[in-house]
N, C-alpha and C positions, 0 to 999 in steps of 0.2 A: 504494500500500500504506500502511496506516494507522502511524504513529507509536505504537508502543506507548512510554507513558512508566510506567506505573504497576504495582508490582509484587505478586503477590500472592502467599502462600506457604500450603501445602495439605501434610496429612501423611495419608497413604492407610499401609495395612499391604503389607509386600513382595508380596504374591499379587494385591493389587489393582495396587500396582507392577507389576509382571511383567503383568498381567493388560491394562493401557493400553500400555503399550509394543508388545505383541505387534498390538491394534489400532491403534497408530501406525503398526508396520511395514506392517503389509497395506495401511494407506492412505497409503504413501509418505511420513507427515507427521510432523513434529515430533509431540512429544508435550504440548508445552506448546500446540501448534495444536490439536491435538486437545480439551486441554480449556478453552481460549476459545471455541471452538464448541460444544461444550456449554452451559457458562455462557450463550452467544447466544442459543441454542436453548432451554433451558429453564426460563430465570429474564428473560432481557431483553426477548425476544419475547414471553410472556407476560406481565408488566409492562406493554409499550407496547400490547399489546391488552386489557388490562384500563380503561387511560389511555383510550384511543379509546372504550372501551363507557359507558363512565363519561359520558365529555363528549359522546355522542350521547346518554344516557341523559336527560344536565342540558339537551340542545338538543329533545328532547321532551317534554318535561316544560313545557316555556313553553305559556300558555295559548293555543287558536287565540285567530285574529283575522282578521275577514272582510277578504277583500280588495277591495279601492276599487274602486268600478263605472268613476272616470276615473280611468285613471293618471297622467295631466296635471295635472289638477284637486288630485287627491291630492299628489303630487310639491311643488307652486306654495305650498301651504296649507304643508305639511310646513318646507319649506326656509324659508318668512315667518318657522313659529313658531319653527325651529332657529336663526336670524339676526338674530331682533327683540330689540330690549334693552328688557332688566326696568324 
């Protein structure tokens, strides 16, 4: 179970009070669980797949480039010119 260390403090009106509580009780859970799962669900989750679209978007976007008819050949060339001093 995660170390929660960080706090964060939220003012809802009593009906919306009452209103999470009552879905706390149904789902057996805190109510402060209830809305860390939210927050997960609706802001984090989406975040980290916007992150993911983004950086496949920037891994697409690189121009092709044909690949090597030897991959041996290719590999041998590569690694001379990656190791040879200027």
């Amino acid at each position: 179970m995660p170390k929660y260390s960080k706090k964060v403090q939220l003012l809802v009106t009593d009906d919306q009070y009452r209103e999470l509580e009552d879905i706390a009780a149904q789902r057996h859970t805190k109510l402060g669980t209830l809305v860390r799962e939210a927050v997960v669900e609706y802001h984090l989750k989406k975040n980290k797949q916007r992150r993911i679209a983004e950086a496949v978007d920037r891994l697409l976007s690189f121009p092709e480039v044909e690949a090597p008819n030897d991959y041996q050949i290719w590999e041998e060339e590569y690694l001379r010119g990656k190791y040879s001093c200027p």
